[in-house]
C-alpha positions as CSV (number, residue, x, y, z in Angstrom):
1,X,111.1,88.4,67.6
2,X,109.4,85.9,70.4
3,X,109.5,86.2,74.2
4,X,111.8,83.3,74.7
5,X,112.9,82.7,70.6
6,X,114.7,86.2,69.9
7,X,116.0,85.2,66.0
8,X,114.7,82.7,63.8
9,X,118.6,81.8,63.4
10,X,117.5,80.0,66.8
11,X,115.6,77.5,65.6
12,X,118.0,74.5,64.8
13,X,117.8,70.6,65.3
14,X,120.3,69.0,67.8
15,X,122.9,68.3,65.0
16,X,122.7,72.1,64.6
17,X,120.7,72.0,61.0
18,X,119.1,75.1,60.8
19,X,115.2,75.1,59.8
20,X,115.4,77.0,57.0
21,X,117.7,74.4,54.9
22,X,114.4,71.7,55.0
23,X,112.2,75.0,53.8
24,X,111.7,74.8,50.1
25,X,114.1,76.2,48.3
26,X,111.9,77.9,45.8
27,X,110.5,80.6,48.4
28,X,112.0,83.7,49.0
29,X,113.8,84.7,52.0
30,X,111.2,86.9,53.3
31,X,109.0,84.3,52.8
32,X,111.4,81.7,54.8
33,X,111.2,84.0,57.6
34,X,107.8,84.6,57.6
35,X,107.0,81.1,58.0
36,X,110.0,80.3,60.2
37,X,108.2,83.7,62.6
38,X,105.2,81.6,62.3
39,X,106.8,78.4,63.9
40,X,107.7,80.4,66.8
41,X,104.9,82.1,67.0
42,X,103.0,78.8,67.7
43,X,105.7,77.3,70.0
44,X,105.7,79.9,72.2
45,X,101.4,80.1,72.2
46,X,101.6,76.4,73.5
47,X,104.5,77.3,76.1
48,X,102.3,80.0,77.5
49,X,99.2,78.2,77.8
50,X,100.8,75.6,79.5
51,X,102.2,77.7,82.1
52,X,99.1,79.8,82.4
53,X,97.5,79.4,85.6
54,X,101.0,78.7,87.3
55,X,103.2,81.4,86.6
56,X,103.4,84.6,85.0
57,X,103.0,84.9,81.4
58,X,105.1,85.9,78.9
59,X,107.7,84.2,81.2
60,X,110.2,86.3,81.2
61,X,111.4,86.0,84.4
62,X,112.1,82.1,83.1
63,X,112.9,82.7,79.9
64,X,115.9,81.3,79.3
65,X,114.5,77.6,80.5
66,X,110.9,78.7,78.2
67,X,113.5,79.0,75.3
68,X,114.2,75.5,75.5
69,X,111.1,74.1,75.7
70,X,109.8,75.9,73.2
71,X,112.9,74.8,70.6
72,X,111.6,71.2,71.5
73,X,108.0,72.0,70.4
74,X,109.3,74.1,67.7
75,X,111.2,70.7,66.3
76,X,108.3,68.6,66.5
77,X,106.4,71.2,64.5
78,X,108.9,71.1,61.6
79,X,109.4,67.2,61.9
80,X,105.4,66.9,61.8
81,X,104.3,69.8,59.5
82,X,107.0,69.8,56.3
83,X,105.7,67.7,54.1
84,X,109.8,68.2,52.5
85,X,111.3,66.4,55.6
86,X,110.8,62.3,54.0
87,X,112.6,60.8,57.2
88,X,110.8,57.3,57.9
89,X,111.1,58.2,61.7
90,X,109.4,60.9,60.9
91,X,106.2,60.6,63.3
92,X,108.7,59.4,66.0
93,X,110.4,61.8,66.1
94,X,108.1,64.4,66.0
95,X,106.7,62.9,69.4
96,X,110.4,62.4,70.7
97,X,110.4,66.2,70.4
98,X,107.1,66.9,71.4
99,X,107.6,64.5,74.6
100,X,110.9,66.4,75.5
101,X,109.2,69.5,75.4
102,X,106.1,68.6,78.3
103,X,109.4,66.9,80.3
104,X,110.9,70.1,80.8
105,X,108.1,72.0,81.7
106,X,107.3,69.6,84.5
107,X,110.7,70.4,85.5
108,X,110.6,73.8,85.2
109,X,111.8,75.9,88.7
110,X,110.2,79.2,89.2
111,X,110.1,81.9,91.5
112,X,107.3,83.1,92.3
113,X,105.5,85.9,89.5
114,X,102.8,88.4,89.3
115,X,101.0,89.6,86.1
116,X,101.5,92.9,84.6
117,X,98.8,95.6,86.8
118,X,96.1,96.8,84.7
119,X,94.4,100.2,85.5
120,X,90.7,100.4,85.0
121,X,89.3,101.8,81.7
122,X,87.1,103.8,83.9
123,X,89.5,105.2,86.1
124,X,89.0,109.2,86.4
125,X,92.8,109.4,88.0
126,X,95.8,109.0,85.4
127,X,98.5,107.6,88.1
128,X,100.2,104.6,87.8
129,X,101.5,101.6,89.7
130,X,104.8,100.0,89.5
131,X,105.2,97.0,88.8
132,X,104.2,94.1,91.5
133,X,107.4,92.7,93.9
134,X,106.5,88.9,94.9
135,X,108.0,87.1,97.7
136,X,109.2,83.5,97.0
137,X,108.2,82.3,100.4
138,X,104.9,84.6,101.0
139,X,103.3,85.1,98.0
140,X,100.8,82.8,96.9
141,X,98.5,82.2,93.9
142,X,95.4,85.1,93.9
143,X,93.9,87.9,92.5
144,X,94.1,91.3,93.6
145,X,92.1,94.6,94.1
146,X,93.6,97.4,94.8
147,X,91.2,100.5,94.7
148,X,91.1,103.9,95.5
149,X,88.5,104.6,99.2
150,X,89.6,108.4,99.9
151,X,90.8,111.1,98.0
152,X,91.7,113.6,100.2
153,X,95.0,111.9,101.0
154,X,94.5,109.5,98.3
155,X,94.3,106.1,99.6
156,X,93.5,102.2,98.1
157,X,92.3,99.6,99.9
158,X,94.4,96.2,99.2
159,X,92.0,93.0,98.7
160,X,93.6,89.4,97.7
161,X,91.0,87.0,96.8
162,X,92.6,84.8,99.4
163,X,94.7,87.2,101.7
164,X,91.5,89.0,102.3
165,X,91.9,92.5,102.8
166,X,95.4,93.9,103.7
167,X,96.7,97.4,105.4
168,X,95.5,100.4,103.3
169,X,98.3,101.9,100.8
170,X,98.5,105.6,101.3
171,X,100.0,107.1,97.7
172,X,102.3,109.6,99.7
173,X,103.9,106.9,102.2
174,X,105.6,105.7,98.9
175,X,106.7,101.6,98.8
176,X,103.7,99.4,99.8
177,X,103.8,98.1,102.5
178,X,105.0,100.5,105.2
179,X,108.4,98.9,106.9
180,X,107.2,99.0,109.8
181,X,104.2,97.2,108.7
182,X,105.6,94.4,107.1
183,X,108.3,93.8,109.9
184,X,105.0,92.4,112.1
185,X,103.0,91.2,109.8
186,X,104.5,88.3,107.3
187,X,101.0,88.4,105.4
188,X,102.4,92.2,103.8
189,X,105.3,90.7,102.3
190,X,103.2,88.9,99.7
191,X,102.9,92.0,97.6
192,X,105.1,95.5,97.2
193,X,104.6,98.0,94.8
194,X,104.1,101.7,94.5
195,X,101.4,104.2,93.5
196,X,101.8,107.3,91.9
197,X,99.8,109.9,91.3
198,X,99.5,111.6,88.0
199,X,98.4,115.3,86.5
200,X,94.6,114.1,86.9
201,X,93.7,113.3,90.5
202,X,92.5,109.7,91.5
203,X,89.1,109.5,92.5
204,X,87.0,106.8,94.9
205,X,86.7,103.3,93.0
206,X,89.9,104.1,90.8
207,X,91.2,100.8,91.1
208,X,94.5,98.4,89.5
209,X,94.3,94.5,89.4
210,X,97.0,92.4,89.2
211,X,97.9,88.3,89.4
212,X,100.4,86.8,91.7
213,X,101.8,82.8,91.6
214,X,103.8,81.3,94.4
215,X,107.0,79.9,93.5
216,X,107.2,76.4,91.9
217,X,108.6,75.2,94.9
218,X,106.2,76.9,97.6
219,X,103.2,74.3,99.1
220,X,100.5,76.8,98.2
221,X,102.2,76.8,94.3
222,X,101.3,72.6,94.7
223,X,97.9,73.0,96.3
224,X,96.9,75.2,93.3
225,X,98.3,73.4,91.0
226,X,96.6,70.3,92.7
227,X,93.4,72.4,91.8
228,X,93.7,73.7,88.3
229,X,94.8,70.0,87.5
230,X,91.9,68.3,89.2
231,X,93.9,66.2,91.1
């Protein structure tokens, strides 16, 4: 169903009450999991946007730990929103819920991530790339380039908005980067990924862009955070 929430049969409170039993009796089952689909739906919007900017999103190389937090926002949903839930800690613990859910995410440990590569809508060339390998120690948070310069061995340039530009990738050397390449140079390990050509030929300015985060735990992960937070 979600990203991190598979089954609405996930969504209990601590004393493992499921949601549906403070739903109104009255509605339909389809209608139960509709809203209940609905719930999760929003828990797992506000989980994303607060990792955007930090880590890949959906999250699923986290998922498991995005699960959780989501169930805690999920709770304080249902504690807040269902007017049949007449607790008189009600507000409390709505916010107890709420709180527990921003805790984890500061917690949260994570590799670092790269977003899914997109191929230009104008691309003449119908290849593909795989998707990106990160490094947990090299990789850090940029955007990247990676467009097609020569066609008669087809061949993209590399450009990180921070790394600057990189070795070319040649389409018929396979793995990017080269071995031999990235045993000198530590700076090629930030990225791997391979190119493959399709039944219509790439042509010059074909290009892919992708997203990589460092991991949690890397000082260029805290000197962007540092940034998108203002501090």
């Amino acid at each position: 169903m979600g990203n991190y929430i598979s089954t609405t049969a996930q969504l209990v409170f601590p004393n493992g009450r499921n949601f549906d039993k403070s739903l109104d009796s009255d509605l339909l089952q389809s209608e139960k999991t509709t809203a209940l689909a609905l719930i999760i739906e929003e828990a797992e919007n506000w989980v994303d946007n607060q990792l955007k900017g930090r880590t890949a999103t959906p999250a699923s190389h986290i998922s498991s730990e995005c699960k959780q937090v989501a169930l805690e926002y999920a709770r304080s949903l249902m504690m807040r929103d269902n007017p049949l839930i007449h607790d008189e800690d009600k507000e409390s613990r709505s916010k107890a819920y709420f709180d527990q859910a921003e805790n984890l995410l500061k917690t949260l440990r994570f590799g670092a991530s790269a977003s899914v590569p997109v191929a230009s809508s104008q691309n003449t060339g119908d290849g593909t790339i795989s998707v990106i390998t990160v490094d947990d120690e090299w990789t850090i948070t940029e955007d990247w380039v990676v467009r097609c310069i020569s066609i008669s061995e087809p061949t993209f340039e590399v450009i990180g908005s921070r790394s600057g530009v990189l070795y070319n990738c040649v389409v018929t050397d396979g793995v990017y980067p080269v071995q031999s390449v990235c045993e000198k140079y530590d700076v090629q390990r930030r990225i791997e990924f391979t190119i493959t050509a399709g039944d219509t030929d790439f042509a010059e300015e074909d290009e892919f862009k992708f997203t990589t985060y460092a991991a949690s735990w890397n000082k260029d992960f805290i000197r962007s955070a540092e940034i998108i937070l203002g501090a």
